[in-house]
C-alpha positions as CSV (number, residue, x, y, z in Angstrom):
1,X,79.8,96.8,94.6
2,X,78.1,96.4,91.3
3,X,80.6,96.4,88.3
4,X,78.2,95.8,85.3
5,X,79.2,98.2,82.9
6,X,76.4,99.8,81.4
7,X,76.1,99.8,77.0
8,X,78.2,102.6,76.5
9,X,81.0,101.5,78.5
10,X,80.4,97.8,77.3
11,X,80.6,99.5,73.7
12,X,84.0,101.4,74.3
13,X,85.1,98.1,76.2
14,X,84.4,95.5,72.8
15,X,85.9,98.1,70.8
16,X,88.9,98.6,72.2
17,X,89.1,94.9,72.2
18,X,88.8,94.4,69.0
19,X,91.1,96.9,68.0
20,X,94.2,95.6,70.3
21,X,93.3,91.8,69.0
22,X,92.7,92.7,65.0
23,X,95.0,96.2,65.1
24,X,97.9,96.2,68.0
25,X,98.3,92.3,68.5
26,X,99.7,91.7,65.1
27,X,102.7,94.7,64.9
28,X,103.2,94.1,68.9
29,X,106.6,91.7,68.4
30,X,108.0,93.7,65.5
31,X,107.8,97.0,66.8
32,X,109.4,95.6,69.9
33,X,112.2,94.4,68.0
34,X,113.6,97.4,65.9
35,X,117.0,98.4,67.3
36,X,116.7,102.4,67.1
37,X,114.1,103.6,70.1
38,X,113.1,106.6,67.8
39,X,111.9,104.1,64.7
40,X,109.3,101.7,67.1
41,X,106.3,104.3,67.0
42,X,104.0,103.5,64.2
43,X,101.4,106.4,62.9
44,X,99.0,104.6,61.1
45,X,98.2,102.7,64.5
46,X,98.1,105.8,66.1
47,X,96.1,107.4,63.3
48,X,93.6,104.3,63.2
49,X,93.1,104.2,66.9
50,X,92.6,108.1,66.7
51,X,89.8,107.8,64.8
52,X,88.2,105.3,66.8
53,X,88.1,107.8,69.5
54,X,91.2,106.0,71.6
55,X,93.0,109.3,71.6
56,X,90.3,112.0,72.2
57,X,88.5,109.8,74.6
58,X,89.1,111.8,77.9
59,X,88.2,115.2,76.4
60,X,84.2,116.5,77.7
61,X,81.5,116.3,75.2
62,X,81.5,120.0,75.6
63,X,84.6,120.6,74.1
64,X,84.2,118.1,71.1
65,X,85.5,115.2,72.8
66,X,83.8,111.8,73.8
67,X,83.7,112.6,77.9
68,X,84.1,109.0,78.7
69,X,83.7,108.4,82.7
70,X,86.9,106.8,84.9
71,X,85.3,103.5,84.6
72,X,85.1,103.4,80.7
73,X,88.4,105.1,80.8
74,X,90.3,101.9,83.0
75,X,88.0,99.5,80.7
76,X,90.2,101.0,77.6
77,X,93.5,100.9,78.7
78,X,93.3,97.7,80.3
79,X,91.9,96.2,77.0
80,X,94.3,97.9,74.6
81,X,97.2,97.3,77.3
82,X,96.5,93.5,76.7
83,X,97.5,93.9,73.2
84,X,100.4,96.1,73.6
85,X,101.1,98.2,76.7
86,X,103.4,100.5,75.3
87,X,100.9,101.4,72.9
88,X,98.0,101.7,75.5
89,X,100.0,104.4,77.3
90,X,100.8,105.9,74.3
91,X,97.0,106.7,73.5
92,X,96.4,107.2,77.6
93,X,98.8,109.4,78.0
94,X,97.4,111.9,76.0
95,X,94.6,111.9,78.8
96,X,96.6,113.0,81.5
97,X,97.1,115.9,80.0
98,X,93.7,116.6,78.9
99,X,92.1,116.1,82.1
100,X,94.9,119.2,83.3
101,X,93.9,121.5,80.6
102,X,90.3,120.8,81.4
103,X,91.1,121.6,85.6
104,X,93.1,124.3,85.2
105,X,92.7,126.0,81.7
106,X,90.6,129.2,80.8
107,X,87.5,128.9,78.4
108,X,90.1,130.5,75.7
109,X,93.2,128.2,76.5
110,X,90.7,125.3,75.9
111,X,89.5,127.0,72.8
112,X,93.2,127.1,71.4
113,X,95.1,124.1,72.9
114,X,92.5,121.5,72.4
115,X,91.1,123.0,69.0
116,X,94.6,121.8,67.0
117,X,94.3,118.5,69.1
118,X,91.2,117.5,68.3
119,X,91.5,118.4,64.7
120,X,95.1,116.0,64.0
121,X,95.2,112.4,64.3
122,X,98.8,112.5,64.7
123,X,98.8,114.8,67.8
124,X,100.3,114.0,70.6
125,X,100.6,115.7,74.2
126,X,103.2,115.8,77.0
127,X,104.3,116.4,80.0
128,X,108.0,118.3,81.1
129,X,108.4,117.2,85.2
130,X,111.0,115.1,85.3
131,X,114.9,116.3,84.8
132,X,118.7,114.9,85.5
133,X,118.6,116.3,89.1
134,X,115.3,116.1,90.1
135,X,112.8,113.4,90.0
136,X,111.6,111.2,93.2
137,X,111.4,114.6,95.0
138,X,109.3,116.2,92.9
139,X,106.1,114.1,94.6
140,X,108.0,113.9,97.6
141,X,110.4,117.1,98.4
142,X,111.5,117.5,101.0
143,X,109.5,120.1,103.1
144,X,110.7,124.1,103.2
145,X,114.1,123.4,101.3
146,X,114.1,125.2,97.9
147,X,117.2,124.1,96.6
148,X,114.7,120.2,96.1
149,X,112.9,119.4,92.9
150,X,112.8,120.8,89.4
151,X,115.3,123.8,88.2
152,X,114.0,124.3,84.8
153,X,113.6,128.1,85.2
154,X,111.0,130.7,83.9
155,X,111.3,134.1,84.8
156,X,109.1,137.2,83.6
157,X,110.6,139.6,80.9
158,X,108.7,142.0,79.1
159,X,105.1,140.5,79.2
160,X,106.9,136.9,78.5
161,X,108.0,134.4,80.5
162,X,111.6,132.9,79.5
163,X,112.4,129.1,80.5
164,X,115.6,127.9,80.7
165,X,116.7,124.6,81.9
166,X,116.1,120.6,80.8
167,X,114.2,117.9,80.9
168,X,114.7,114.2,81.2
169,X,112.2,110.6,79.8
170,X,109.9,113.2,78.4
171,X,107.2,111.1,77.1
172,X,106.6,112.1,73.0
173,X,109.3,114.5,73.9
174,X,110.3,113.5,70.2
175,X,107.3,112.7,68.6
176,X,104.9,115.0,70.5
177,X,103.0,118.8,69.6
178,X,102.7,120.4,72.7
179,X,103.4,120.1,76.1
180,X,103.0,121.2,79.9
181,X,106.0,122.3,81.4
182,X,106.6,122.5,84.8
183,X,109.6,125.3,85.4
184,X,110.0,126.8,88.9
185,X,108.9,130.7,88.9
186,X,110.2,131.8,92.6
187,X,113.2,129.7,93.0
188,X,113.4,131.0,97.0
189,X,110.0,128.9,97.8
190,X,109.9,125.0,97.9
191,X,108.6,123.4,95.4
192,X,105.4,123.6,96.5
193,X,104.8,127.2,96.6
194,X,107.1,128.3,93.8
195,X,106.3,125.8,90.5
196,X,104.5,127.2,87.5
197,X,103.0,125.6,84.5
198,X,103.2,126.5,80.9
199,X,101.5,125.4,77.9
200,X,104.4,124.9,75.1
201,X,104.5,124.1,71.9
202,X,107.2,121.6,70.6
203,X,107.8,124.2,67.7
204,X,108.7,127.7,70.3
205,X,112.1,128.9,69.4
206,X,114.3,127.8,72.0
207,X,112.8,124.4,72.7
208,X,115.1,121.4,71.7
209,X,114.7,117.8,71.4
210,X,117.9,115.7,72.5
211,X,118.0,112.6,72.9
212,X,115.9,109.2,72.3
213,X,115.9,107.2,75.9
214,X,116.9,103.2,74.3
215,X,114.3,101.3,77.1
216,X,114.6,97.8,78.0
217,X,111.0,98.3,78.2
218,X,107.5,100.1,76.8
219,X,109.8,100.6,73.3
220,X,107.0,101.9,71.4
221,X,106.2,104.6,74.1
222,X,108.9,107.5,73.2
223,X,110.7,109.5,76.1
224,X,113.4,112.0,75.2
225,X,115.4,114.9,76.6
226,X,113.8,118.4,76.2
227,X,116.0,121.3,76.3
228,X,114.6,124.8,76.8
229,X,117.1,127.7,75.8
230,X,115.5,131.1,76.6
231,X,112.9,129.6,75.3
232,X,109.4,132.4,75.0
233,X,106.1,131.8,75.9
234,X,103.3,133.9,76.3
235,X,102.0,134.8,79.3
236,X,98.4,133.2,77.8
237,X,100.5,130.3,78.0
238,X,100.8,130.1,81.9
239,X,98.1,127.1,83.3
240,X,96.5,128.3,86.4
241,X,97.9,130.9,88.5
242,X,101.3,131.8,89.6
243,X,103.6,129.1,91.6
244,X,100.5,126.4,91.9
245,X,101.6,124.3,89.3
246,X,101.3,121.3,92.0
247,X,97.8,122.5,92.7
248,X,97.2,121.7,89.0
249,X,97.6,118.6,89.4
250,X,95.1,118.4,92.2
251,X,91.1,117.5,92.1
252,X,89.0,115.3,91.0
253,X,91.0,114.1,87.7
254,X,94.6,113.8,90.0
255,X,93.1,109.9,90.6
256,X,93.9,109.5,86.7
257,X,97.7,109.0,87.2
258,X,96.7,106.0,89.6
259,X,93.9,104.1,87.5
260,X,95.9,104.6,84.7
261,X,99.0,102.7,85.4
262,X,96.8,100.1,87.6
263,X,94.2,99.7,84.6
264,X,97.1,99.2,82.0
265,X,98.8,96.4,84.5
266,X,96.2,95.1,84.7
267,X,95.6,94.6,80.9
268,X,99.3,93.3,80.7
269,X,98.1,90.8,83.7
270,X,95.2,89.7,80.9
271,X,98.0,89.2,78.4
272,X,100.1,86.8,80.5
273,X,97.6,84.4,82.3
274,X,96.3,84.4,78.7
275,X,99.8,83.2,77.4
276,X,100.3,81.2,80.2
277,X,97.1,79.0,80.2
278,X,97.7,78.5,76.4
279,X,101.4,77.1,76.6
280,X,100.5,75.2,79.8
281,X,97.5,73.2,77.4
282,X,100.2,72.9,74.5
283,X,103.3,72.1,75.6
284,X,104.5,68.5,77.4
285,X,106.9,67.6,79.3
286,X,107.9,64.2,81.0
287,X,105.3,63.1,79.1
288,X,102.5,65.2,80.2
289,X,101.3,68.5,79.4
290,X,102.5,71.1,81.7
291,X,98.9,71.9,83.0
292,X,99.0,68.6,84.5
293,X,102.3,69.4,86.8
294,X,101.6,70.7,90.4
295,X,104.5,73.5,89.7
296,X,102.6,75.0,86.9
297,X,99.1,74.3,88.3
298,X,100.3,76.7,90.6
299,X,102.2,79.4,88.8
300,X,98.6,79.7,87.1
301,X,96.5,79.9,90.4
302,X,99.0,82.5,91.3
303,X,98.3,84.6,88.2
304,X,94.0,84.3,88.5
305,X,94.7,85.7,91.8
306,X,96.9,88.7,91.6
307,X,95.2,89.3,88.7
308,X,91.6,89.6,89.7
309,X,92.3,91.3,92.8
310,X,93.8,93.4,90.8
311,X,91.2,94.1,88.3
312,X,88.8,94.5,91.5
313,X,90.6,97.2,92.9
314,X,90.9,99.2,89.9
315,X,87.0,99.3,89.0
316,X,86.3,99.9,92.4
317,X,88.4,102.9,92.9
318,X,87.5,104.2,88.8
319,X,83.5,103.8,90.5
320,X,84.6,105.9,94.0
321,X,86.1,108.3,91.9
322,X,82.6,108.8,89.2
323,X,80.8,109.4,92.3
324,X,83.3,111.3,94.0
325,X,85.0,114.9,93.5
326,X,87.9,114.5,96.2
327,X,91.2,114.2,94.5
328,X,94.2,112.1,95.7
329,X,93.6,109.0,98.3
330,X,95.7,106.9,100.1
331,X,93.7,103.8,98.3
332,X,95.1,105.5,95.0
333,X,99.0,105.3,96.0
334,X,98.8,101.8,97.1
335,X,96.9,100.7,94.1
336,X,99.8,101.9,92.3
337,X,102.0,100.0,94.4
338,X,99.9,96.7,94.5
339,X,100.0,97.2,90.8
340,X,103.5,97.1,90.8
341,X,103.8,93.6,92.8
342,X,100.7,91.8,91.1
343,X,102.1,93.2,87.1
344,X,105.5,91.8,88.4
345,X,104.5,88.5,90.0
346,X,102.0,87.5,87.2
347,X,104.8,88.1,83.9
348,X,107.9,86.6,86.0
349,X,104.9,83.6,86.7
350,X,104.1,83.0,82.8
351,X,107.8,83.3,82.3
352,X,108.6,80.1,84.4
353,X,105.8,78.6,82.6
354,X,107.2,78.8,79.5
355,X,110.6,77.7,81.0
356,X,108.9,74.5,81.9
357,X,109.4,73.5,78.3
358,X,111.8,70.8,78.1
359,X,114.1,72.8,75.5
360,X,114.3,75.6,78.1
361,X,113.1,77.8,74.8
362,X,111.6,81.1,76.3
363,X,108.9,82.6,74.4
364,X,109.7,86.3,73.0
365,X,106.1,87.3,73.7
366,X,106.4,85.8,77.3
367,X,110.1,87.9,77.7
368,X,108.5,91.5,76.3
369,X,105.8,91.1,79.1
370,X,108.6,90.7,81.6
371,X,110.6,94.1,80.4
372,X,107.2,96.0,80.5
373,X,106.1,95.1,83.8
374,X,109.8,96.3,85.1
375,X,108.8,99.7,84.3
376,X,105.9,100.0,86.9
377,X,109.3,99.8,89.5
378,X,110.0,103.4,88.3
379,X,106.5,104.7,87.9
380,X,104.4,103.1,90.3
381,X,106.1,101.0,93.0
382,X,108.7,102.2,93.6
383,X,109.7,103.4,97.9
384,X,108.6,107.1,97.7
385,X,104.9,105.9,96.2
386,X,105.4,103.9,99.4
387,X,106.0,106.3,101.6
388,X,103.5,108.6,100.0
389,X,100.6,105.8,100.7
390,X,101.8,105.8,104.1
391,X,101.7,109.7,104.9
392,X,98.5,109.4,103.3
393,X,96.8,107.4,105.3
394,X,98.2,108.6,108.2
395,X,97.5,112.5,107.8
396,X,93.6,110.7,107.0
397,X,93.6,108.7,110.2
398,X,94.9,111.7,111.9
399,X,92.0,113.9,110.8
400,X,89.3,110.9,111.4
401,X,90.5,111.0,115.1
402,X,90.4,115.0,115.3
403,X,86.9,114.9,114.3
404,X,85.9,112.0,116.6
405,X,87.6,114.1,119.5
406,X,85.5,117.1,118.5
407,X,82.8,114.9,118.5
408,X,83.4,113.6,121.9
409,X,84.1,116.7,123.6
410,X,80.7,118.8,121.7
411,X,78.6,115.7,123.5
């Protein structure tokens, strides 16, 4: 498979470059470091990278966006991801949610949700899934039980709908503008069959903002509690039709999820073989630079090679999914999951580099890689995105030998 990226995604790619080495690289450490999780998130970077199209870029053409393809899209994140992930998700995120409102919404709830978006720099998007009680089996509940998955509630009163409940790790649940909330409308039917989702703005009466999750890891990116407290939305407000809010999430643009964590590893994989190589050429020890010792000599192999597979899987699946308009694949889950085990491998690698340094000094740049890459345990690799591979490809192997039976028996 050809990967040459043509000069528009080369363009976005040498932008986005430039920007993580002249704009992110240098506020990286010392965002990191401040103490209070609310205070890490800096507006003029997000204000700068706005303008340069980092936040919009998902967004059609059509709809005054840029419409950049899933290639260019992986391109981005995994160059701005090798200046800062947290700050990569932070623009990507914004995506995610754009690619739903462009499945699922009408021509006039594109008109008005994307209209204010477009218009402010400093406007950011979210999700509302996750909550105390309910989050691996949300994307895997358990099948025909009702009392599984998300409890935030929305029932129908008077041409409204009225949500009650919480929510947990909201991303820019504190900092964010709007976001999709997934509440359960038919609490009898499993989750499946009885989820909603709602377009809400952080400023409805009745929506609340607790508190500021402290991360070991990804400090810049903000999550936060979200509490809803007969909170009322419109009914204009309701995304696609009544209970299928999972099927929202389905189609061509449900691959983004997968690229996007893979492509932003795979940045942070960038980040540490580039670390690496550079104290392995620097430092000595017994006399010798560490590039010269077999141990490091292969810590570094083993970082060029997690790290390239990786990079080859992720444009190959962003190219099957340009040419493609199927939505979720079994190749996508494990992506996610080889993601997880290459991101990991490859940080804790240039760690021990580092380590090799006869002081035992670690270096704090080397460290912040590590606490990122932990976070793809919980959002990526973790057993149900396992298990969900697995059903995956067997539910497709099942169908590939139903069809070759039908085959069979027609000749």
């Amino acid at each position: 498979m050809d990967f040459t990226l043509n000069e528009e995604q080369r363009g976005w790619q040498m932008e986005a470059r430039r920007f993580a080495q002249e704009e992110i690289r240098p506020i990286s450490l010392a965002r990191d470091r401040i103490a209070e999780p609310a205070q890490t998130i800096d507006w003029d970077i997000i204000r700068r990278g706005s303008r340069l199209g980092f936040r919009t870029a998902a967004v059609p053409r059509e709809w005054g966006g840029h419409g950049i393809d899933f290639v260019t899209q992986v391109v981005v994140i995994a160059e701005l991801a090798r200046g800062d992930s947290a700050i990569a998700k932070t623009f990507s995120q914004n995506w995610k949610w754009c690619h739903l409102i462009g499945d699922r919404a009408t021509p006039e709830q594109r008109e008005r949700l994307l209209a204010p978006f477009l218009a402010d720099d400093t406007y950011l998007l979210g999700g509302g899934i996750t909550e105390p009680n309910a989050g691996s089996d949300n994307r895997l509940p358990p099948a025909g039980d009702p009392r599984s998955g998300l409890r935030l509630r929305a029932e129908r009163r008077d041409g409204e709908w009225v949500l009650n409940g919480e929510k947990c790790y909201i991303a820019h649940a504190n900092v964010g503008k709007l976001f999709m909330a997934y509440a359960r409308t038919d609490p009898d039917a499993p989750l499946a069959r009885g989820t909603s989702v709602f377009a809400v703005p952080i400023d409805t009466p009745g929506v609340r903002v607790g508190s500021v999750s402290n991360k070991a890891g990804w400090r810049f990116y903000q999550n936060a509690e979200l509490f809803f407290e007969n909170a009322r939305v419109p009914q204009s407000s309701l995304l696609g039709e009544v209970n299928g809010g999972l099927e929202a999430r389905g189609g061509k643009n449900a691959k983004f999820g997968e690229l996007e964590y893979s492509a932003n590893a795979v940045g942070v994989c960038d980040a540490a073989v580039e670390m690496g190589m550079a104290c392995a050429k620097r430092e000595r020890r017994g006399g010798r630079l560490l590039a010269e010792h077999q141990l490091v000599q292969l810590k570094l192999s083993e970082m060029h090679m997690y790290t390239e597979a990786l990079r080859s899987w992720v444009l190959r699946l962003a190219a099957e999914s340009d040419a493609s308009a199927a939505g979720h694949s079994p190749h996508g889950h494990f992506l996610m999951n080889f993601a997880t085990d290459a991101i990991q491998r490859v940080c804790y690698a240039n760690l021990a580099v580092h380590r090799c340094v006869g002081n035992g000094e670690i270096s704090a740049g080397a460290e912040k890689l590590v606490r990122d890459a932990i976070i793809w345990t919980h959002i990526a690799g973790d057993s149900v995105q396992r298990m969900k591979s697995v059903q995956g490809l067997l539910a497709s192997h099942g169908a590939a030998r139903e069809a070759g039976g039908r085959r069979s028996a027609a000749s």
